[in-house]
ROBALUM-537127 format. One line per field, with one value per residue (C-alpha): x, y, z. Coordinates in steps of 0.1 Angstrom, whole numbers, plus 5000, padded with zeros to 4 digits. Each point is the difference from the previous one (the first is absolute). Example, Ala and Ser with C-alpha at 12.3 -4.5 7.8 and 13.67 -1.06 7.14 Angstrom:
<vexbas>
px: [5123; 5014]
py: [4955; 5034]
pz: [5078; 4993]
</vexbas>
This chain:
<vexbas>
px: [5000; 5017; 5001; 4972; 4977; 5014; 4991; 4966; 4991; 5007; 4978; 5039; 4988; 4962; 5014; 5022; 4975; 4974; 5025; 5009; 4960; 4991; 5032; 4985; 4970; 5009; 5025; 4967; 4979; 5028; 5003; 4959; 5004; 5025; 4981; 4966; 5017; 5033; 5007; 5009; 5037; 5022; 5022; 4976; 4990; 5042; 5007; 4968; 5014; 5042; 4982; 4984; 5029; 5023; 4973; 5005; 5027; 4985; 4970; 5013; 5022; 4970; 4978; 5031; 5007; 4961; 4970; 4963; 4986; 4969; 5021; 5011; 5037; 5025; 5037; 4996; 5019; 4977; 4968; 4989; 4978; 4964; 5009; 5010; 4977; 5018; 4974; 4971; 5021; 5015; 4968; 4988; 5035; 4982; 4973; 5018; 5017; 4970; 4986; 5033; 5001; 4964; 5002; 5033; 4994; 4964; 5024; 5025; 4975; 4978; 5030; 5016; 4966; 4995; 5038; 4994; 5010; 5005; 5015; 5041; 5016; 5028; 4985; 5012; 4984; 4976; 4988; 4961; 4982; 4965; 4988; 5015; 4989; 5002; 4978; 5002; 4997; 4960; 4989; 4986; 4970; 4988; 4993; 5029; 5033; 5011; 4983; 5026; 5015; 4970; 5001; 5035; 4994; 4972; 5023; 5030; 4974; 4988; 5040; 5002; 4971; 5008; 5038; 4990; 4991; 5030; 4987; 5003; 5028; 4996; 5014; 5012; 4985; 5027; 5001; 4963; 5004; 5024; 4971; 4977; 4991; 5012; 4983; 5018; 4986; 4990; 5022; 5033; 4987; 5000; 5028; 5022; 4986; 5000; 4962; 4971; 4974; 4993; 4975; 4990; 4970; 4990; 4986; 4977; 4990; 4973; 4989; 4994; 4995; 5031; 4995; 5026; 5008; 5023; 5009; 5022; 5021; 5019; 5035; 5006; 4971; 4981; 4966; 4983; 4993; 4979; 4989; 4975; 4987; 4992; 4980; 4999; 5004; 5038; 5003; 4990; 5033; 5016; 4973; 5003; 5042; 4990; 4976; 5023; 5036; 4971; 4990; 5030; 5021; 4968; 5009; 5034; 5001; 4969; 4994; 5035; 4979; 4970; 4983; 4991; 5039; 5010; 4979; 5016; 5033; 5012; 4994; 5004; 4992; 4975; 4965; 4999; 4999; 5012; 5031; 5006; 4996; 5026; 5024; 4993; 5011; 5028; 5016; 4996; 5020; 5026; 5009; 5006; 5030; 5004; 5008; 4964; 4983; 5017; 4982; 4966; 5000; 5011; 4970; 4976; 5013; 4994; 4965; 4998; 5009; 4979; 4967; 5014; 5026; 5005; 5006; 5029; 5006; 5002; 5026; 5018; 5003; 5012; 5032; 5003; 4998; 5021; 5025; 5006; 4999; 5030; 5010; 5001; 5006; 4970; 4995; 5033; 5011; 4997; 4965; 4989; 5013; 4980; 4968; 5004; 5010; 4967; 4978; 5013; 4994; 4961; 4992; 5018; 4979; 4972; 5003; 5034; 5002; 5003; 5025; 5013; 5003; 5016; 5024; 5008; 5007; 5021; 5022; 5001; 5007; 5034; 5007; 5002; 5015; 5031; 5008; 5006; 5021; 4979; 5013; 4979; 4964; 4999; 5005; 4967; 4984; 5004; 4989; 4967; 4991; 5001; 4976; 4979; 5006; 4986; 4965; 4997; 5019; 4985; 5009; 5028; 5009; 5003; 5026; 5020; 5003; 5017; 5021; 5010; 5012; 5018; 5020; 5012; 5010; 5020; 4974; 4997; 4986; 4975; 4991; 5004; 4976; 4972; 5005; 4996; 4969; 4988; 5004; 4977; 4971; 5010; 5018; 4997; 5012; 5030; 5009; 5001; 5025; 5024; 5000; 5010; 5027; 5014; 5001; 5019; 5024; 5003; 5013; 5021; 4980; 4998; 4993; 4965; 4998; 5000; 4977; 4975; 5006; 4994; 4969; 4988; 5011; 4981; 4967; 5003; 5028; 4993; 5019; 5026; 5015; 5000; 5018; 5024; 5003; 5005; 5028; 5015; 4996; 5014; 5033; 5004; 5002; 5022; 4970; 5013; 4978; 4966; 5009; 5004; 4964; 4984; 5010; 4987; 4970; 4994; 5007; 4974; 4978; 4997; 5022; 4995; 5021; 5033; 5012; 4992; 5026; 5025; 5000; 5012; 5025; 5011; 5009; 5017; 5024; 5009; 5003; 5022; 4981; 4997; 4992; 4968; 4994; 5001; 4966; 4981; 5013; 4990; 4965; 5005; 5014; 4966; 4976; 5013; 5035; 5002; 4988; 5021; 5005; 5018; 5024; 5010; 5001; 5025; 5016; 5008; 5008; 5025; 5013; 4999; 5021; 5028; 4991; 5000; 5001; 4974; 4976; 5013; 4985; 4965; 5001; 5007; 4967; 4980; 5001; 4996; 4968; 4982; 5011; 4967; 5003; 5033; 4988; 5004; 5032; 5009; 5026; 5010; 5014; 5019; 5015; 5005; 5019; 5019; 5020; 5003; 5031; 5017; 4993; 5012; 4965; 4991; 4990; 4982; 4978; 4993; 4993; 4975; 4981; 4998; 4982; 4977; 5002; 4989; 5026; 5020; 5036; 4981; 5008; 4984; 4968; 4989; 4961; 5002; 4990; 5009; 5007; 5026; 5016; 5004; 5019; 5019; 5010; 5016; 5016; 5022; 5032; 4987; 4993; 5033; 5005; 4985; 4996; 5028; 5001; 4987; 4968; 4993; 5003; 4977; 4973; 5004; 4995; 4968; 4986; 5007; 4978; 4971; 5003; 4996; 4973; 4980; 5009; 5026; 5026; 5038; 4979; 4978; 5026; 5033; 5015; 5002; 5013; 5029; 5011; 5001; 5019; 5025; 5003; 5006; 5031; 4974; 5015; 4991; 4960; 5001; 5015; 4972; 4974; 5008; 5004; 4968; 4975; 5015; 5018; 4978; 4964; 5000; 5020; 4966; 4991; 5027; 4993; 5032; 5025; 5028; 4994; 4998; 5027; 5023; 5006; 5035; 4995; 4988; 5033; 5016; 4972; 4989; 5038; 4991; 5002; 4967; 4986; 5012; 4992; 4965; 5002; 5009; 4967; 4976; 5023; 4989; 4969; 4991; 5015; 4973; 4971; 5012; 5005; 4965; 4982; 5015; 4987; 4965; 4994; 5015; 4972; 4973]
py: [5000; 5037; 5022; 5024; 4971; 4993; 5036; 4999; 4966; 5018; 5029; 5025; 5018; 5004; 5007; 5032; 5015; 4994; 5015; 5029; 5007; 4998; 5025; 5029; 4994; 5005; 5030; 5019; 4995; 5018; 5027; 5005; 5000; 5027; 5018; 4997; 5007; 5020; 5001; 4965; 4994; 4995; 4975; 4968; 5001; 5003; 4975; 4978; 5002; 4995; 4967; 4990; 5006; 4977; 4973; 4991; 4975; 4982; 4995; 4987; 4969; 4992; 4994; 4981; 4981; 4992; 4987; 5003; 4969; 4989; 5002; 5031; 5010; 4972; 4999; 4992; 4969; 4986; 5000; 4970; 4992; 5015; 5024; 5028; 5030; 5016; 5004; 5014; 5028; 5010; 5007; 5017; 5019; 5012; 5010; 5020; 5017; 5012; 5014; 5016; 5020; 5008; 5013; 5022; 5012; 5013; 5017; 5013; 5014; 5015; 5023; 5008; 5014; 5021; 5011; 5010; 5043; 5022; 5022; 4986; 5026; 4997; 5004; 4997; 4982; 5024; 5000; 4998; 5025; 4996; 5031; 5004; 5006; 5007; 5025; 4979; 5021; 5008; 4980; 5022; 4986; 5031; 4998; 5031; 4984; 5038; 4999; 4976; 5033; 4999; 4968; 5001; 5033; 4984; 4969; 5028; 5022; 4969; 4993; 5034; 4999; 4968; 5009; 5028; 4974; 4996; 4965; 4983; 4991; 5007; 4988; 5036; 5003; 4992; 4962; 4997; 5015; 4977; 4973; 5018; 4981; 4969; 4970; 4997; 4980; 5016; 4978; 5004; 5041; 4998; 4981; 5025; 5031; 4983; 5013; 4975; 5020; 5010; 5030; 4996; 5008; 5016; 5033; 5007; 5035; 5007; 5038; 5015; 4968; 4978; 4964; 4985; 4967; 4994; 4967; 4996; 4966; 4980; 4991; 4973; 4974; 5026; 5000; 5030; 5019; 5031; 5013; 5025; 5021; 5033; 5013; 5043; 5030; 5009; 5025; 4979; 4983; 5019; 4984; 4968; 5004; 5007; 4972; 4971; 5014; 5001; 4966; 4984; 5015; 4985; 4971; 4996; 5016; 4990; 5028; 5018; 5024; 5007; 5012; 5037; 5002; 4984; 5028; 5028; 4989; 5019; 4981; 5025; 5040; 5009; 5001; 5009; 4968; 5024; 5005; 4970; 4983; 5024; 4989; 4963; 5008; 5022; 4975; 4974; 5017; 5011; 4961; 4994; 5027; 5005; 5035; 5001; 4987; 5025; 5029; 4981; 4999; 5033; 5011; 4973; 5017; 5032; 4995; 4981; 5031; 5020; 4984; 4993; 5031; 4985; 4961; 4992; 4968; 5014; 5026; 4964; 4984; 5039; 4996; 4966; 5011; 5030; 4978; 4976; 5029; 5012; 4965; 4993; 5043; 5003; 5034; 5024; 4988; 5035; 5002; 4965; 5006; 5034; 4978; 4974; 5025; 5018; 4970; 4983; 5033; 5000; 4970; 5003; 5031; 4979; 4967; 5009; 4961; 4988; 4977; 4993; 5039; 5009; 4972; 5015; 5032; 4989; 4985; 5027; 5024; 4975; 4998; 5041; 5002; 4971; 5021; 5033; 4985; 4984; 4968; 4991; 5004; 4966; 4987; 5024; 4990; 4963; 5007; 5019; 4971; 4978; 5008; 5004; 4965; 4989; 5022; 4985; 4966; 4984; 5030; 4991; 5031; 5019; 4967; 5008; 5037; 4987; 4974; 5025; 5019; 4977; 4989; 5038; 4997; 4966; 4978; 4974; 4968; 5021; 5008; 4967; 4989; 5024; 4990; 4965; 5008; 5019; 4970; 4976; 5032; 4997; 4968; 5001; 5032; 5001; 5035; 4996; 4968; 5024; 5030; 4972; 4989; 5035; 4995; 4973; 5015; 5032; 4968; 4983; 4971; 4994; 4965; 5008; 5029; 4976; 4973; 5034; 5007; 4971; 4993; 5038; 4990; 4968; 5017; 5030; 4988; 5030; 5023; 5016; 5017; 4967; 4983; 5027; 4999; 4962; 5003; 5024; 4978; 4973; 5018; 5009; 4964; 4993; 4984; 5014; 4976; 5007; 5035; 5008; 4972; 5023; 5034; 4984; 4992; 5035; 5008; 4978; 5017; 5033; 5000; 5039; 5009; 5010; 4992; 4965; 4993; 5022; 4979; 4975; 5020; 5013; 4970; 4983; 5031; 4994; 4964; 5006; 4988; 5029; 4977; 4986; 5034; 5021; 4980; 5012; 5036; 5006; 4989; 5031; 5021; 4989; 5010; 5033; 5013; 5025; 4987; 5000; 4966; 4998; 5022; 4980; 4973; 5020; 5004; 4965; 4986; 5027; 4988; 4962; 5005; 5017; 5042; 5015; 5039; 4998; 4978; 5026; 5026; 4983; 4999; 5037; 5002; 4974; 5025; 5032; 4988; 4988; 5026; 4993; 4961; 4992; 4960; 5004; 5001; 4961; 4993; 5037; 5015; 4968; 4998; 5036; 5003; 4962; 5010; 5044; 4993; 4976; 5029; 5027; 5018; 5001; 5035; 5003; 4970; 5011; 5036; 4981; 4982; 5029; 5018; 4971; 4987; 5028; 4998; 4975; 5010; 5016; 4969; 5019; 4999; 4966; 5007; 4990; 4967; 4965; 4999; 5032; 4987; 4964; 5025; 5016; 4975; 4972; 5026; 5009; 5004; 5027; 5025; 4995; 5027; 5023; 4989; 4990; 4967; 5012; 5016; 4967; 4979; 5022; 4999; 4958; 5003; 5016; 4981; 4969; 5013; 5013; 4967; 4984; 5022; 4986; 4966; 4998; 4970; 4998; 4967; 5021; 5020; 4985; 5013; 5035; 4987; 4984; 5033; 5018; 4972; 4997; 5038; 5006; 4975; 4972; 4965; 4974; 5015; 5008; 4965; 4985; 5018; 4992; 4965; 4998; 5025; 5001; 4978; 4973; 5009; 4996; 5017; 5014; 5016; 5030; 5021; 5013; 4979; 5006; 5039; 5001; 4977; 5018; 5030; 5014; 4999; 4963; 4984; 4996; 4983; 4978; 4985; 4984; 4960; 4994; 5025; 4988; 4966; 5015; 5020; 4971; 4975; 5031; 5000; 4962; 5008; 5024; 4980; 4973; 5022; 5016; 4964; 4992; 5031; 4991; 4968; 5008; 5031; 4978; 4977; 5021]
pz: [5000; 4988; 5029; 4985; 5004; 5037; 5007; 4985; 5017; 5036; 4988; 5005; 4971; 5012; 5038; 4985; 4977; 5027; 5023; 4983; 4992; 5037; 5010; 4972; 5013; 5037; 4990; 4981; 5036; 5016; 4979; 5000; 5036; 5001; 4974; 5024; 5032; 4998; 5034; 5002; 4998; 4973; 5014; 5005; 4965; 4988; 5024; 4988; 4963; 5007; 5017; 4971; 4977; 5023; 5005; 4963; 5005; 5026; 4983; 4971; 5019; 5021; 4972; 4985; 5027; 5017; 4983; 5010; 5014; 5020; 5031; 4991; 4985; 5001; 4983; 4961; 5008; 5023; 4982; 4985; 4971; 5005; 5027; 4980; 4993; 4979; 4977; 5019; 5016; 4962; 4996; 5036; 4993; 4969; 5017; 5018; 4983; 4976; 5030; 5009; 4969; 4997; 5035; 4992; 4965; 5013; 5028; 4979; 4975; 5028; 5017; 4966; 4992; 5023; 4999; 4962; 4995; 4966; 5021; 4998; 5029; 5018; 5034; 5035; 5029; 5018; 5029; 5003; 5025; 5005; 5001; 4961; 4968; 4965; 4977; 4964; 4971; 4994; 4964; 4976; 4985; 4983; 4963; 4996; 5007; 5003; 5037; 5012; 5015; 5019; 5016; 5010; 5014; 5024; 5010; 5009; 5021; 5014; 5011; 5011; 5023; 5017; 5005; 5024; 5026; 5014; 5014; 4968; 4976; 4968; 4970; 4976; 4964; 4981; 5015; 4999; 4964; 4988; 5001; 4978; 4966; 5011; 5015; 5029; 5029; 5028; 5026; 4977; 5007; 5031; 5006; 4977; 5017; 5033; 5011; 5012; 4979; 4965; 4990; 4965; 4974; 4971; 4992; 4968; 4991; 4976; 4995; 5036; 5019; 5010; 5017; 5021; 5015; 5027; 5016; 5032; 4994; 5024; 4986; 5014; 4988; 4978; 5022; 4994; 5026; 4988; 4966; 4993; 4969; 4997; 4974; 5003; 4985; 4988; 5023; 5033; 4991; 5030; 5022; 4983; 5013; 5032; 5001; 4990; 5021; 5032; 4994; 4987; 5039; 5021; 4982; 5003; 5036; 5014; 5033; 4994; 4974; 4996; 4971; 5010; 5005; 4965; 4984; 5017; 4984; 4970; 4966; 4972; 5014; 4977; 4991; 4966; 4975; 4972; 5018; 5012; 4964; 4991; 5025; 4994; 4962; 5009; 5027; 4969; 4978; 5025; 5007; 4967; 5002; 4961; 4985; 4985; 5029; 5025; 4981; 5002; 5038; 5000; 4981; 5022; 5032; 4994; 4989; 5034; 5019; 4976; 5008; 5039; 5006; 5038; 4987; 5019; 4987; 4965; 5010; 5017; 4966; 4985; 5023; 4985; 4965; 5004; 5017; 4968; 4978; 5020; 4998; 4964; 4988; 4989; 5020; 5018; 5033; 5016; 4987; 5009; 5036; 5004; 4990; 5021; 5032; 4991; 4996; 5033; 5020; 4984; 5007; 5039; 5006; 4993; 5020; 5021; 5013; 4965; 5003; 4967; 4993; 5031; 4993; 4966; 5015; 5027; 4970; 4978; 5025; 5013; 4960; 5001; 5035; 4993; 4965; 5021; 5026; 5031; 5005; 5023; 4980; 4990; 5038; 5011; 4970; 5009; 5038; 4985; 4974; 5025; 5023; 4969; 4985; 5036; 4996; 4960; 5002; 4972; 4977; 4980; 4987; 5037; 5005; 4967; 5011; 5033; 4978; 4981; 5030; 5019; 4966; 5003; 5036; 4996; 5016; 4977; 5020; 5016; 4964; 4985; 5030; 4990; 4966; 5006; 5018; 4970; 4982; 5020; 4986; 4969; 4992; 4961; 4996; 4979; 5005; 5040; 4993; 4979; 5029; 5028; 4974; 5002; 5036; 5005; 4972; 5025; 5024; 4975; 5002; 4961; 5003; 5015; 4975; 4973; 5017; 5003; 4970; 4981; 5018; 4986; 4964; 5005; 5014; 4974; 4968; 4982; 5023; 4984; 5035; 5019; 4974; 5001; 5035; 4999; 4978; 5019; 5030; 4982; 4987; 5043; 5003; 4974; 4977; 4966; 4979; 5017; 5002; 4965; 4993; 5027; 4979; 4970; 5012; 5009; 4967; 4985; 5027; 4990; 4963; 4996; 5033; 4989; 5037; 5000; 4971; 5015; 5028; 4987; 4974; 5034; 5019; 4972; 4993; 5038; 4996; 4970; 4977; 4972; 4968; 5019; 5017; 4961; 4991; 5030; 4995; 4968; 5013; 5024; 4967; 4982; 5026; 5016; 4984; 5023; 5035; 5029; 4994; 4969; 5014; 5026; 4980; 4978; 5030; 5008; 4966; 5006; 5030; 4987; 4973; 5023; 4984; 5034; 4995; 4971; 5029; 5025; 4973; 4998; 5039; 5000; 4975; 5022; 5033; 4978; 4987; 5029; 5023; 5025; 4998; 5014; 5006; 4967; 5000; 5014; 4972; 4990; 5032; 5004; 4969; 5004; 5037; 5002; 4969; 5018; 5011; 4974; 4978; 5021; 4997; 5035; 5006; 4965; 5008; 5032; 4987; 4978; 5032; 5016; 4969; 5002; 5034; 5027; 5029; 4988; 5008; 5033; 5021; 5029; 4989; 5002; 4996; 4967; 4984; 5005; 4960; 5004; 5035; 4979; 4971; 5028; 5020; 4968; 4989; 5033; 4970; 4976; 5039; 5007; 4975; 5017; 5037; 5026; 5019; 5029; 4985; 4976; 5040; 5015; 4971; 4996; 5035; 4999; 4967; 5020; 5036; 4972; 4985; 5032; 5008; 4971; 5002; 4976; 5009; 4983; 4983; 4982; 4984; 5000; 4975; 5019; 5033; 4976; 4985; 5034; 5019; 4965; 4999; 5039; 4994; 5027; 4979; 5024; 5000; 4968; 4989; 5028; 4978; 4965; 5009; 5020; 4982; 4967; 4982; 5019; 4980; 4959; 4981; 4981; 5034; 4994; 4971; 4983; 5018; 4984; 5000; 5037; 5009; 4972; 5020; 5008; 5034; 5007; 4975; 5034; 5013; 4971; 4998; 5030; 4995; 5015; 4982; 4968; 5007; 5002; 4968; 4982; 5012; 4986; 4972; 4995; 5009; 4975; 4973; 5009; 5001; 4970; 4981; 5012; 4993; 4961; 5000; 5012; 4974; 4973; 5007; 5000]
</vexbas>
């Protein structure tokens, strides 16, 4: 008898398929379970399934070894003729195992169904609060798809309305936005937004008369727990508002409030339909941030404030328009910043305790107040938005003001904190994932950058910033290949910005790379000839192919022509004052900064910004010229304590610390620091490397053995990103 036979006569072959049946089976009824009750361990079932996987073996010799008789199992040996029954329990293990896989498939099917989402986010782990919930985007089932506008508008007022109850969490409209159109389930919602409770309906406007239907929905299991539909007049939609947040907080927060005190609460703060169908269009168009559409909501909120002059909400969503057209040049800064101080200051004498306009002023007045000097306006401002964050907490713009102050003052994890907490409101928004990206930059952390970043660019891919920022978070790491894919992506993002190619034109330049980099700036060439980008990239191509003083003269043009932008200025001033004093041109450079540069030879005056005290203080050699010793130890002195003062470690910038401690003739520090803080990151991380370490006075320094041992591993370095970076655009 062949041995297949031997191990079909024992049943071996039914034993491991009925085996293996039985163990999928079992492994589906734990999973169900932990689906149906999550607070049951993970452990058991892990432990249950490792068990499984080792019992196998076993299994397999016993049924080898023992056969099924009337006296139950006995060795194979010792059954005789007749006794066997190995027959009947082939076909009891087939039996089995039918039932085995019936039981699991119709398991397996029943939790994948339920599990089944359109919706493919990246999304983290939230946790639920029951007292949460999410305002879905409204359906429109009018016959004019134009009233969409409409809808949404309901479903954001809604939002509004129930986020003033500062017992309930909820989720922010651009999560609970990020669902709309697709047929999403409502547990995968919940679970992504982490809320217990869905508001959703429809809204269908014929003529004067409007009907809506709302329906509250548990997340969890999908029971309804309220709907309702109102049939009225258009303009008893404010009612209607009032009617649905009242019920919808008695619901969710049974005698904590009541419905006389959910009607008191401020929806939308006007009673003039006319106006507020205005608004509704004119906040529409203002999300959709495009040239054309910024001049619609323009137009929309004026004729808001026409038929409602004292519509404070529409003067809310002005601020916000005005802003982007600041933003994006559409109208002068100095005008833009007049509008906004007047709107804030009408709608403050209106309702003094509005919190997101007293929050905007409190920033706008540290912006002014920082520029002339005070270094302590962003501190106040951070103790004022503070205790304001804690009278709105579930306002999310009052929490980015205070973000946005603290990032001034050098507390970054109390900003990255906030910003987290932000992003348990609004989980899906890929905007709020870029801004704690730039936090963790601010705290060198670029491998958390990039994790935040990537999960924006997964959320929203056609960001053109966050790809830029990912690439520049990648090059900070050392991530030349995914740097340069990131800056391409942003080009295929948004192909008519002239920035997003010279981006990448730029960082190949750096990387030496000028064959590869031409492509990219002709693209720049092609789209704006004369932006400020081209000429920096003129610059560099200069500087890449060794012509110093003619990239010294487009430096020299650079800083001319953006006299009022000196962050501008990242490659030019360098480029400008590492090579000063190679060139012997020290006092006409400096004559030049100081043309363009208020105070900067005036190294008493240190009320000036971070961006001119960083100009200052790498370029310790080119003030030599004109200041002694003694008065360039006193001002490093002071640059470090106001450094200090604003959180500012030697690990944020240490670069600087290098020059002083190389310059002041401190060698072991200095050594200590280049070692440590320098040469240890990427060589991608320090832009113009061989510019800054080429000065006269560091050749003493650089000569060093350790240092040149370090010189030589970003040497290799570079060579490998460089060879990489080739192979990747090759393949393209």
């Amino acid at each position: 008898m062949s041995f297949f036979s031997e191990l079909k006569r024992r049943n071996v072959l039914r034993v491991a398929t009925a085996y293996v049946v039985v163990a999928w089976a079992i492994v589906q009824v734990v999973v169900t379970l932990r689906e149906l009750f999550p607070e049951i361990p993970v452990w058991p079932g892990q432990a249950l399934i490792v068990l499984l996987a080792l019992g196998v073996v076993p299994v397999l010799l016993f049924a080898w070894s023992y056969e099924l008789t009337a006296d139950g199992f006995k060795r194979d040996a010792e059954v005789g003729d007749g006794q066997s029954r190995t027959e009947k329990a082939g076909h009891q293990l087939i039996s089995l195992t039918v039932v085995a896989a019936i039981i699991g498939t119709a398991l397996f099917a029943w939790t994948r169904d339920g599990n089944e989402t359109t919706v493919e986010m990246p999304v983290p782990v939230q946790s639920v609060a029951k007292n949460s919930i999410a305002v879905l985007p409204f359906a429109n089932m009018s016959a004019d798809p134009q009233n969409e506008y409409f809808s949404d508008g309901l479903s954001e007022t809604l939002l509004h309305l129930l986020a003033q109850v500062q017992e309930l969490k909820v989720a922010a409209r651009t999560s609970s936005f990020a669902f709309k159109g697709k047929d999403t389930d409502i547990r995968d919602i919940g679970a992504a937004l982490g809320v217990a409770h869905v508001l959703e309906g429809s809204v269908r406007r014929d003529m004067d008369r409007i009907r809506i239907t709302a329906q509250l929905i548990r997340a969890n299991d999908g029971f309804h727990v309220w709907s309702e539909t109102y049939d009225r007049d258009l303009t008893d939609v404010f009612a209607i508002q009032d009617e649905i947040a009242s019920t919808v907080g008695v619901m969710l927060l049974a005698n904590v409030l009541n419905p006389a005190e959910a009607t008191r609460r401020r929806a939308i703060d006007t009673t003039n339909f006319k106006a507020y169908d205005f608004y509704l269009q004119g906040r529409a168009e203002l999300l959709k941030a495009s040239f054309e559409a910024l001049q619609l909501a323009e137009q929309y909120l004026n004729a808001a404030l026409n038929e409602d002059p004292d519509f404070l909400d529409a003067k809310v969503q002005l601020v916000l328009l005005v802003r982007t057209q600041a933003d994006t040049g559409m109208r002068p800064f100095p005008e833009s910043l007049q509008k906004i101080t007047s709107l804030l200051d009408e709608v403050l004498a209106s309702d003094p305790q509005h919190t997101w306009a007293r929050s905007q002023r409190i920033e706008l007045q540290a912006h002014l107040a920082s520029a002339g000097g005070d270094n302590s306006a962003w501190q106040n401002a951070a103790v004022e938005l503070r205790a304001i964050v804690t009278e709105a907490p579930n306002d999310i713009e009052v929490r980015l003001s205070l973000v946005s102050a603290l990032r001034r003052t050098g507390n970054f994890e109390e900003a990255i904190t906030i910003q987290r907490d932000v992003l348990e409101i609004d989980p899906l928004n890929a905007y709020l994932h870029e801004l704690l990206a730039g936090l963790y930059s601010d705290t060198r952390n670029y491998a958390a950058a990039r994790d935040a970043l990537l999960h924006s660019v997964e959320i929203e891919p056609a960001a053109p910033n966050a790809w830029r920022y990912l690439g520049d978070a990648a090059l900070q790491l050392g991530d030349g290949t995914l740097a340069v894919d990131s800056y391409l992506h942003a080009v295929a993002s948004d192909s008519l910005d002239p920035e997003m190619p010279g981006r990448v034109a730029e960082e190949l330049y750096l990387l030496g790379l000028p064959e590869q980099a031409n492509e990219f700036h002709q693209r720049v060439l092609n789209l704006a000839p004369n932006a400020q980008d081209a000429r920096n990239l003129e610059m560099l191509r200069a500087v890449s192919a060794g012509e110093i003083e003619q990239a010294v003269q487009f430096a020299r043009d650079i800083i001319e022509s953006e006299p009022e932008r000196p962050t501008a200025w990242k490659n030019a001033w360098k480029i400008l004052l590492f090579t000063s004093v190679g060139r012997g041109t020290e006092k006409e450079d400096i004559a030049l900064m100081d043309a363009y540069v208020q105070d900067f030879s005036d190294l008493d005056k240190l009320e000036v910004s971070y961006a001119v005290n960083l100009f200052r203080g790498n370029t310790i050699d080119v003030l030599a010229s004109v200041k002694t010793e003694a008065e360039l130890q006193t001002f490093t002195r002071r640059l470090d304590e106001l450094y200090q003062q604003r959180n500012i470690g030697k690990d944020a910038i240490p670069e600087e610390y290098l020059d002083w401690a190389i310059f002041f003739g401190n060698t072991d520090v200095a050594i200590k620091l280049a070692l440590d803080d320098v040469f240890s990151n990427p060589v991608t991380s320090v832009r113009l490397w061989r510019l800054r370490f080429a000065r006269p006075f560091m050749q003493e320094f650089m000569s060093d053995p350790r240092i040149q041992a370090a010189l030589q591993r970003w040497e290799k370095q570079e060579e490998r990103i460089r060879s990489e970076i080739r192979d990747y655009l090759a393949k393209r």
